[in-house]
C-alpha positions in Angstrom: -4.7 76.5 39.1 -3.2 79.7 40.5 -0.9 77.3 43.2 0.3 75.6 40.4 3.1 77.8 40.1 4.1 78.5 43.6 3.8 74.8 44.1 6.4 73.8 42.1 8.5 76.6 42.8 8.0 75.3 46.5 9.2 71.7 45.5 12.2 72.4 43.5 14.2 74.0 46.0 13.0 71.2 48.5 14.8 68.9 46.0 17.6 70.8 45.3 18.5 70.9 48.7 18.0 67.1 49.1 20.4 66.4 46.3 22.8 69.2 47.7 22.9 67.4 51.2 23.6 63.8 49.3 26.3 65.4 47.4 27.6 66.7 50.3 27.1 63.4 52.5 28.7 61.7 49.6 31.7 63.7 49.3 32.5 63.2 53.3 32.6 59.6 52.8 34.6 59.9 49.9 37.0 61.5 52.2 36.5 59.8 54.9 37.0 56.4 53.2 40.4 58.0 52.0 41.4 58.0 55.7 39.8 55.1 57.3 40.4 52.8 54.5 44.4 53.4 54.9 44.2 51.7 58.4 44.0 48.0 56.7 47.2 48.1 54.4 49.0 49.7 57.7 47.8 46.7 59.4 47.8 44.2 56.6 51.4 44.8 55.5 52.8 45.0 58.4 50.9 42.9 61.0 53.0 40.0 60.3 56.0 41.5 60.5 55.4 42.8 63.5 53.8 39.6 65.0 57.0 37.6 63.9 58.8 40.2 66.1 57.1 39.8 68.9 55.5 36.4 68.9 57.0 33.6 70.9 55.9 31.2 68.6 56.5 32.0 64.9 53.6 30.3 63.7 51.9 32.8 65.4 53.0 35.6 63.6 49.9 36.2 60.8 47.7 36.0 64.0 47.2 40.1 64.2 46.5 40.2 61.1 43.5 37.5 60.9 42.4 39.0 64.3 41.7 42.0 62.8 39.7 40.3 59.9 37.7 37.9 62.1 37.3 41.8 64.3 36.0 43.3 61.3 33.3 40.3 60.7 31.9 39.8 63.9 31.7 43.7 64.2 29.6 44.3 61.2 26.1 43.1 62.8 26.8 45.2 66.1 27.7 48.3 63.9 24.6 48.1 62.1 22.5 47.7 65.2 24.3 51.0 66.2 23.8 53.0 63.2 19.8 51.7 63.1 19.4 53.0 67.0 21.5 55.9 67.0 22.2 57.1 63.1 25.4 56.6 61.4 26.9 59.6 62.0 27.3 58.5 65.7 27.5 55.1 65.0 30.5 56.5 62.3 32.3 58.6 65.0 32.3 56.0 67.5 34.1 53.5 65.3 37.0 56.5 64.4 37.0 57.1 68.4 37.5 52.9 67.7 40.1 53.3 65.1 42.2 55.8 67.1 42.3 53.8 70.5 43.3 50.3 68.3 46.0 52.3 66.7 47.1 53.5 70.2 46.7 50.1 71.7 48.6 48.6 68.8 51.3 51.2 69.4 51.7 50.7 72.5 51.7 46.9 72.3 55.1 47.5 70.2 56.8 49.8 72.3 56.7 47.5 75.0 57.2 44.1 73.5 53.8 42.8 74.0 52.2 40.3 71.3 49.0 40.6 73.3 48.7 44.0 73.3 49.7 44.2 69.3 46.8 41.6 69.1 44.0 43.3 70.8 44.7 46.4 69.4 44.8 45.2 65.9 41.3 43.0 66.7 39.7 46.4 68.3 40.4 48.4 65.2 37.8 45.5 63.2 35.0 47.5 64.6 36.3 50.7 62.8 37.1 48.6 60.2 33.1 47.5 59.9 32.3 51.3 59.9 34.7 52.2 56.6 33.3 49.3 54.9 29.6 50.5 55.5 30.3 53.9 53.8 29.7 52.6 50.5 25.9 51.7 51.4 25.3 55.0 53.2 26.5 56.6 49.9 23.7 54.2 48.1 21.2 55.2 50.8 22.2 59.3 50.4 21.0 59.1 46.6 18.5 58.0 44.1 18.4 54.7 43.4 19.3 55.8 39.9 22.0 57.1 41.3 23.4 54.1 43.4 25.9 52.5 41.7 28.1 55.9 40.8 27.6 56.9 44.7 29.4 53.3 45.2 31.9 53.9 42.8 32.6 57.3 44.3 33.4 55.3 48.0 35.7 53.4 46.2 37.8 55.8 44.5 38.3 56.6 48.3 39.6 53.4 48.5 42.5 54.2 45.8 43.4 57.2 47.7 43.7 55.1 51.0 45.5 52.5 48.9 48.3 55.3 48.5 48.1 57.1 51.4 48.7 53.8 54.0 51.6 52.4 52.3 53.0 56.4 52.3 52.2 56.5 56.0 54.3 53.2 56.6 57.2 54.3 54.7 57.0 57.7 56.8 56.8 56.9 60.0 58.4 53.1 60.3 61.5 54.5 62.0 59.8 57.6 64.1 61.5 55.2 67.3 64.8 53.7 65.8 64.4 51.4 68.8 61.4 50.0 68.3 61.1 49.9 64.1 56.9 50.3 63.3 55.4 52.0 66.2 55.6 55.5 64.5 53.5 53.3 61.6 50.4 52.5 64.3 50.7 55.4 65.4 49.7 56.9 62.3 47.1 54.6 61.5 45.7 56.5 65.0 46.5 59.9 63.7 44.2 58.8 60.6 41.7 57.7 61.9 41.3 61.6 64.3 41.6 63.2 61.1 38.4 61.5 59.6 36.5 62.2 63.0 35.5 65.7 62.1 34.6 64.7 58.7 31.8 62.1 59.8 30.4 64.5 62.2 30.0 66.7 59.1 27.5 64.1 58.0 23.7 64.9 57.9 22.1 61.7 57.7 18.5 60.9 58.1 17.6 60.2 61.6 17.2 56.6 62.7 13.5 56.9 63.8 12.6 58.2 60.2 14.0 55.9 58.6 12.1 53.4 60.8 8.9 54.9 59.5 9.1 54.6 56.3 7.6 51.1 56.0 7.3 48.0 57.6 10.2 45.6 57.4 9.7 42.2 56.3 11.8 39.6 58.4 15.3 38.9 57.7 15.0 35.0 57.0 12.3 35.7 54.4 15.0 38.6 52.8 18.0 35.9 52.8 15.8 33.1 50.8 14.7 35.9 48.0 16.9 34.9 44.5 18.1 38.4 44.1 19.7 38.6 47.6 20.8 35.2 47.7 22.7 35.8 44.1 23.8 39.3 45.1 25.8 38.1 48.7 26.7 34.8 46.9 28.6 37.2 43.9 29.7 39.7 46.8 31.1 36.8 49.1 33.0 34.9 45.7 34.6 38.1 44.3 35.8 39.2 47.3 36.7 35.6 49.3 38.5 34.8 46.6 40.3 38.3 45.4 41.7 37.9 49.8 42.6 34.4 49.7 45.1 34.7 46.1 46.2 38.3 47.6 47.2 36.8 51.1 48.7 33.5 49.2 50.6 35.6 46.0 53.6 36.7 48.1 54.2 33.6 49.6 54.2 31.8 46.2 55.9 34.1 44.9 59.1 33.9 47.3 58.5 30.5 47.2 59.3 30.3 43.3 62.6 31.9 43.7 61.2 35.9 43.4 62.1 38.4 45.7 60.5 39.9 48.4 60.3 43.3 46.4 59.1 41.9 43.2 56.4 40.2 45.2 55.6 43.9 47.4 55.8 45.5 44.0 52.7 42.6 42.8 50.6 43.4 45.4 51.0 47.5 45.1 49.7 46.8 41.3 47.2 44.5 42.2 45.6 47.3 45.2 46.0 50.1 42.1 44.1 47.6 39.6 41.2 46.9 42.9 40.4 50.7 43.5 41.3 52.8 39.8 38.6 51.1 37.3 36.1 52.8 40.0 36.4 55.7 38.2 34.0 54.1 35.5 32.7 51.1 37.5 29.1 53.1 38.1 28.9 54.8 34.6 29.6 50.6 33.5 26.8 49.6 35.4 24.2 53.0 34.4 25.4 51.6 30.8 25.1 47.8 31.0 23.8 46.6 34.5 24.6 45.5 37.7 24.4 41.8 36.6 26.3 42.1 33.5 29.4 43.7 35.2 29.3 42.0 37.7 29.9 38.8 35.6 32.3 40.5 33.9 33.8 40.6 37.2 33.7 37.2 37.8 35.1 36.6 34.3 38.1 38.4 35.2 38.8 37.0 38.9 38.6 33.5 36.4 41.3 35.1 34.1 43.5 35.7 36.7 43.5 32.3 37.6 43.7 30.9 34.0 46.8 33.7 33.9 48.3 32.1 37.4 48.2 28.6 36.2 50.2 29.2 32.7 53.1 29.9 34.1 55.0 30.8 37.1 57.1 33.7 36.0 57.0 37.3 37.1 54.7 39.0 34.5 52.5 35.7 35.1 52.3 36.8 38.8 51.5 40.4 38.1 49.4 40.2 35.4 47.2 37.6 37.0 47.7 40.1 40.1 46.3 42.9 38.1 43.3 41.0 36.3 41.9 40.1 40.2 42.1 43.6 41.0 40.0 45.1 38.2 37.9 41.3 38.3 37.1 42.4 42.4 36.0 45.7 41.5 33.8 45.4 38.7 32.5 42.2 40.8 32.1 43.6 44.2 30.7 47.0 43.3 28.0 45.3 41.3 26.8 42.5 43.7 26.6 45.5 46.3 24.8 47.9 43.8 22.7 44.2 43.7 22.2 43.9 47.0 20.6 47.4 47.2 18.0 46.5 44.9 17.4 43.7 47.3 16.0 45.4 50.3 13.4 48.7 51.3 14.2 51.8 53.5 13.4 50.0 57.0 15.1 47.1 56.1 18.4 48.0 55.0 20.5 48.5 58.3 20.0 44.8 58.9 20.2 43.6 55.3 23.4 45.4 55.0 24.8 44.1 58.0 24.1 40.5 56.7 25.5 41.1 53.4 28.8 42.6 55.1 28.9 39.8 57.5 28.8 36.9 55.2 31.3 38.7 53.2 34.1 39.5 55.5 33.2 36.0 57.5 34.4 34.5 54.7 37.6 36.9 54.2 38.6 36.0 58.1 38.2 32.6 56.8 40.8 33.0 53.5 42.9 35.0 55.7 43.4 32.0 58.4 43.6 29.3 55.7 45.3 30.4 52.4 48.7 29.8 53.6 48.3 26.2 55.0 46.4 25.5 51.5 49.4 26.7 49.7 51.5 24.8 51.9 49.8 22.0 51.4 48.3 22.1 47.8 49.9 24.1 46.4 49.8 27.6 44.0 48.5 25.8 40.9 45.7 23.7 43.4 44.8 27.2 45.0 44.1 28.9 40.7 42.4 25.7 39.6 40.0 25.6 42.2 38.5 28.6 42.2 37.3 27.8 38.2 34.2 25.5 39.2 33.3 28.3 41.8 33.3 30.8 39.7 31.2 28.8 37.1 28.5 28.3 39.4 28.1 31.9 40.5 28.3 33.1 36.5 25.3 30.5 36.1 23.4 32.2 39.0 23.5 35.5 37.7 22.4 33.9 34.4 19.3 32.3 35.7 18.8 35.6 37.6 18.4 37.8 34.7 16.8 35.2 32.4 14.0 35.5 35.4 14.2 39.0 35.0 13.6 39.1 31.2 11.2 36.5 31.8 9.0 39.0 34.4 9.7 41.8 31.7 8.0 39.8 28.8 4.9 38.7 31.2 4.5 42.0 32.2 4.7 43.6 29.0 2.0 41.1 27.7 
């Protein structure tokens, strides 16, 4: 009885440090994801602009810009074999050492007038590109799993910042060679991507063989066929498949109805601001009402947006049903990967992530290649009405998902 005491006076500042170290882990990423996540809209925005500068072939021209998607995707499972043998703080500087060779490459590739060289380098920066998008589930990994969904919504209020900060950079440095207009911009997206090195060695993560203690891990195939994880990815994959393939097809509609070009940038600057900003409350949304529940409310919005797209073809029709898929992809994406979290144990997560994150940008290299031959061919309205049935489906999974759960609730109860 005596140790009582000096037992829990040993234990508390155990745990205070603990939470001290995630708060500190947490608010690297946050940074970090500030300065990694401006390389995409660098890339995104003015890939194609680029490529129809130096392509041969102007059909040729979004090609950068799905390389570096289809870079991203394939990356994701390497990444996470890195980060499970060597830690992700090492695994996390590599891909910045990544990010600043692409942006070199990429620069390099314009000052000399090579399409190959823009292409590689805007492929090698996917691997980076794998890394920034993994922060948000080292942040759920740093905390409680009370405390998951808020350390999500933190990465992704680094993802506003990084929406500002890459247009800013573009605008900056487009002209640093009058000669040769947008190398200054790649070379920034290299300068970013040093800054955030020091930051992820900062990190103090858990080392890679104590993690793999913790437990045994139960095989991936028998992971991918449990209801929660197969509901999670398939809400993940939707919200944000879908949110890349209208984004990457508004601007061209948009022109295409008689808009300007500026009215169309000025869409898709409103539409990154309405993706990142509701993160702010996202995670106290979820403490509140629950990752399935905003997550269909997610859903319910990306379906909005297309209700919104289809009754008209004016300019607040564009932006508004703009603006409804940005806030419909946050609340949508954050909760199926606060889902997916739920869906896995300690030893299992760096390859349970790294499926999640492949399925889901697989199928954004696959929106980016084909949204503008199915507008071409089908059409805006085709493009809005499709997506309804999808949505539908997935709404009806996450129904039957927490019906089960209620159902488990009850039984246990009794």
């Amino acid at each position: 009885m005596p140790q009582s005491p000096g037992a829990t006076s040993a234990i508390d500042p155990v745990h205070a440090r603990e939470h001290a170290l995630a708060a500190r882990n947490v608010r690297l990423l946050v940074a970090a994801q500030a300065l990694g996540g401006a390389s995409p809209p660098i890339i995104i925005s003015l890939g194609g602009i680029v490529g129809q500068m130096l392509a041969a072939n102007a059909s040729l021209s979004t090609l950068p810009v799905s390389l570096y998607n289809l870079g991203l995707a394939l990356s994701t499972i390497p990444a996470a074999m890195l980060m499970r043998r060597l830690g992700r703080r090492a695994a996390y500087a590599l891909g910045a050492l990544l990010g600043l060779v692409s942006g070199l490459i990429a620069t390099v590739g314009v000052l000399i007038g090579s399409f190959e060289t823009f292409c590689v380098g805007t492929a090698t920066a996917g691997f980076y590109g794998a890394c920034v998008q993994s922060y948000r589930f080292a942040a759920s990994d740093a905390v409680a799993p009370a405390e998951r969904p808020r350390a999500i919504s933190r990465i992704m209020i680094g993802g506003l910042a990084a929406a500002i900060i890459g247009p800013q950079v573009v605008i900056w440095t487009r002209d640093a060679w009058p000669a040769t207009p947008f190398a200054g911009s790649f070379l920034g997206q290299a300068v970013l991507a040093l800054l955030a090195l020091p930051l992820l060695l900062m990190l103090r993560a858990p080392a890679p063989q104590a993690v793999a203690a913790e437990g045994e891990a139960r095989p991936l195939p028998v992971i991918a066929r449990s209801p929660r994880f197969v509901v999670a990815v398939t809400a993940g994959v939707v919200s944000y498949g879908l949110m890349a393939f209208i984004m990457t097809a508004a601007p061209m509609a948009m022109v295409g109805c008689g808009h300007t070009v500026g009215e169309a940038a000025l869409g898709i600057q409103w539409h990154v601001l309405a993706m990142f900003a509701p993160s702010f409350v996202t995670g106290h949304l979820i403490a509140r009402f629950g990752k399935i529940a905003v997550t269909a409310v997610g859903l319910v919005l990306i379906g909005a947006s297309g209700l919104l797209a289809l009754a008209g073809l004016e300019l607040l029709h564009f932006w508004g049903s703009l603006i409804l898929l940005g806030v419909g992809w946050n609340f949508g994406f954050i909760g199926a990967t606060a889902m997916v979290t739920d869906a896995y144990t300690a030893p299992e997560r760096a390859k349970v992530q790294a499926l999640n994150d492949f399925l889901v940008f697989g199928t954004v290299a696959v929106a980016s290649f084909g949204s503008g031959r199915l507008l071409d061919t089908s059409g805006w309205e085709t493009i809005n009405a499709m997506m309804l049935p999808l949505l539908a489906l997935v709404l009806a999974m996450l129904a039957g998902l927490a019906w089960s759960g209620r159902r488990r609730e009850t039984v246990a109860a009794h």
